[in-house]
C-alpha positions in Angstrom: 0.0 0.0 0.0 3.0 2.4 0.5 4.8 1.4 -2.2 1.5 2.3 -4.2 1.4 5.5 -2.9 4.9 6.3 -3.5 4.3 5.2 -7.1 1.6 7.6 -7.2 3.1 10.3 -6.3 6.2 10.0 -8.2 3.7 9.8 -11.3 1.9 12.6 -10.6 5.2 14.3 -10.0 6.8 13.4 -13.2 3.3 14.4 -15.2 3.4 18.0 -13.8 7.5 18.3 -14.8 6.2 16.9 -17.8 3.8 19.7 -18.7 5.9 22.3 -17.3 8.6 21.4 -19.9 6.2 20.9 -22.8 4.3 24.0 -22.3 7.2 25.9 -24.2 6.8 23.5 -26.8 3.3 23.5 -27.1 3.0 27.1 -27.1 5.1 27.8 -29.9 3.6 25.0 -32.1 0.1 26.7 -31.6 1.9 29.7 -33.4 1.2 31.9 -29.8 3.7 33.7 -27.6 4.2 33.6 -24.0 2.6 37.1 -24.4 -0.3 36.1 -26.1 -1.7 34.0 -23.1 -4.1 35.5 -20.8 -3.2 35.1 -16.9 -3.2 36.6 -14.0 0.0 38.9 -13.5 2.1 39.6 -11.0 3.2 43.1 -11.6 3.3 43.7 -7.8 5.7 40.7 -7.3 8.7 43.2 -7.9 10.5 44.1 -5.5 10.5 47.3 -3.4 12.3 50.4 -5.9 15.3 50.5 -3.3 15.7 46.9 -4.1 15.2 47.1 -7.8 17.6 50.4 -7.9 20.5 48.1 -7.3 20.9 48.9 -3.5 20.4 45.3 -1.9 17.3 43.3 -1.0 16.2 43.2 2.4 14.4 40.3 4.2 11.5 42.0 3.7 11.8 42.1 0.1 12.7 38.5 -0.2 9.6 37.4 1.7 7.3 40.0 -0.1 8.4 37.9 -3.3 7.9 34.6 -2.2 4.7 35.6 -0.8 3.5 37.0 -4.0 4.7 33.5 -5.9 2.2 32.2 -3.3 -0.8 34.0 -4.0 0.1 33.4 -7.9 0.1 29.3 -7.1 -3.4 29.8 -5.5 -4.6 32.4 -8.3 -3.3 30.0 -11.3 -2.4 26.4 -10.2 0.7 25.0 -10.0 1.3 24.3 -13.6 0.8 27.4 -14.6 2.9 29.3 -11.7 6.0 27.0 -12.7 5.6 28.2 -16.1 5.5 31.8 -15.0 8.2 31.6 -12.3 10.6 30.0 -15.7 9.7 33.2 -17.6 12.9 34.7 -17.4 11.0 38.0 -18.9 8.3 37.9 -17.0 7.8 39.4 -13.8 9.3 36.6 -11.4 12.8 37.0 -12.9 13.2 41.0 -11.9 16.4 43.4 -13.0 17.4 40.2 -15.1 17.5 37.8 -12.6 18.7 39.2 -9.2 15.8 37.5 -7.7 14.0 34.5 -8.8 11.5 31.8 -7.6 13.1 28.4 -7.1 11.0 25.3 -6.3 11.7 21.6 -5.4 9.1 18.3 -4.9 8.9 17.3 -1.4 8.0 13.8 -2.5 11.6 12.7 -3.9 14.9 13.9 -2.9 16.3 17.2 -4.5 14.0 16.8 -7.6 14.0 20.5 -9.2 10.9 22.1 -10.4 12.1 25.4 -11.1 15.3 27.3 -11.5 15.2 29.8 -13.9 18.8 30.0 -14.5 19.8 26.8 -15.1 16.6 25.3 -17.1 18.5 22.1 -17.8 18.3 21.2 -14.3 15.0 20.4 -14.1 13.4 17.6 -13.6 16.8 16.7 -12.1 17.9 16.0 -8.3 20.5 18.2 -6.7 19.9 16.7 -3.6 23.9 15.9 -3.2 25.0 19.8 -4.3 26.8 21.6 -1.8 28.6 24.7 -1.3 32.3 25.0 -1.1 32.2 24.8 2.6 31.1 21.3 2.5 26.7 22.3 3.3 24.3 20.5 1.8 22.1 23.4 1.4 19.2 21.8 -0.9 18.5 19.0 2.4 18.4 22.0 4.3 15.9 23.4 2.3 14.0 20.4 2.4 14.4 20.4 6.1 12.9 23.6 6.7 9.6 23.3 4.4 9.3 20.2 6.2 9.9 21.1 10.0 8.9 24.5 9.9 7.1 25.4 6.8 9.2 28.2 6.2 12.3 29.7 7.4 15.8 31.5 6.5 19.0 29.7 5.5 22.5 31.4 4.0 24.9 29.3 2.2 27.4 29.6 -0.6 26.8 29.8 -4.2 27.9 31.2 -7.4 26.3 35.3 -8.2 26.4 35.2 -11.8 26.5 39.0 -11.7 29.7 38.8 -10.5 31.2 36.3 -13.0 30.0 33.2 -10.8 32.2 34.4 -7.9 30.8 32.0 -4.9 29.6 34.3 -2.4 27.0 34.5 0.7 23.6 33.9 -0.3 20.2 34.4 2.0 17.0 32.6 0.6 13.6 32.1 2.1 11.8 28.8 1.9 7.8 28.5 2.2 6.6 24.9 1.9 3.2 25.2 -0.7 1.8 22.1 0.8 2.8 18.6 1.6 3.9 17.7 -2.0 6.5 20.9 -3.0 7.8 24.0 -1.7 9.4 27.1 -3.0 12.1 29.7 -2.5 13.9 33.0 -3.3 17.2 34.6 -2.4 19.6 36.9 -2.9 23.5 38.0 -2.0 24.3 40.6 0.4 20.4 40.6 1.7 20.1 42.9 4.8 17.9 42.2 7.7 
C-alpha cells in the first residue's frame, strides 16, 4: 500500500514536470507567444524600488516575493505558476534575474521544479549539491519546508552578476503544501 502511494506520487510528480517542460513547446507549435496567453499577473511581485535600484534586498523584500509567488500558485495552479516563475521576462525574474522563484518536490529527494537560470536542471535531483564549505544546502531546504514550513537559510553559491564568484547567499523557503515547496534569495540581503 505504501509502495503504491509512492508510485503515485512519483507519477503525478513526473506528469506535472512533464507539462511544465512541454508547455514551451506546445506554445510555440500553436503559433502563440508567451505574451499572447491570458493570466493573472504579478506586476506587484517586484521588489521594493530601493531593491530594484540596485541597492540590496532586504528580508522583507525577499519574503514580499515569495509571498506573491504564493498568491500566484493559489490564483493560477501550480502548472501554470511554474511556467511563469521560468519566464525569465516575465515578472518573477526582476532586474534580469537578481531574484527568482526556485522550487523543489517534497515527495523525492532534491528533484528540481524550477530554476530559472539553469533550465536544464529540471526535472533533475540536486539533492547531493553543496557549497564549497562542505553544506548540503538543498537538504536543508527540504528540512525547513518540512519542519517549519518556512524559514531562513545562508549558504554559498555562485552570483552570476559577479562572474559566478561563490559568495553568501540568503534565501527564504515556504513549503506550498505537503507535495513541494518554493524559494527565493539573494547575495548581500540585509535584515
Amino acid at each position: 500500500m505504501n509502495r503504491l502511494r509512492v508510485t503515485k506520487r512519483l507519477l503525478a510528480t513526473l506528469a506535472v514536470l512533464l507539462l511544465v517542460l512541454s508547455l514551451p513547446l506546445l506554445v510555440g507549435a500553436c503559433g502563440a507567444s508567451a505574451d499572447d496567453q491570458t493570466t493573472t499577473t504579478a506586476a506587484s511581485a517586484q521588489p521594493s524600488t530601493t531593491a530594484a535600484a540596485g541597492m540590496g534586498l532586504t528580508k522583507a523584500d525577499i519574503t514580499a516575493f515569495v509571498n506573491k509567488a504564493k498568491a500566484y500558485v493559489d490564483a493560477n495552479g501550480k502548472v501554470a505558476a511554474l511556467k511563469e516563475f521560468m519566464n525569465t521576462s516575465g515578472d518573477f525574474y526582476p532586474n534580469g534575474g537578481e531574484l527568482y522563484i526556485f522550487a523543489y518536490d517534497l515527495g523525492t529527494q532534491g528533484i528540481n521544479l524550477c530554476l530559472p537560470p539553469s533550465p536544464a536542471k529540471v526535472g533533475t535531483s540536486l539533492w547531493d549539491l553543496k557549497d564549497d564549505t562542505g553544506n548540503y544546502f538543498i537538504r536543508a531546504f527540504y528540512d525547513i519546508a518540512k519542519t517549519k514550513g518556512s524559514g531562513w537559510i545562508t549558504y554559498r553559491y555562485p552570483n552570476p552578476a559577479e562572474n559566478n564568484a561563490v559568495q553568501d547567499k540568503t534565501s527564504y523557503i515556504l513549503k506550498i503544501d505537503d507535495t513541494w515547496f518554493l524559494g527565493a534569495g539573494a547575495y548581500g540581503v540585509t535584515s
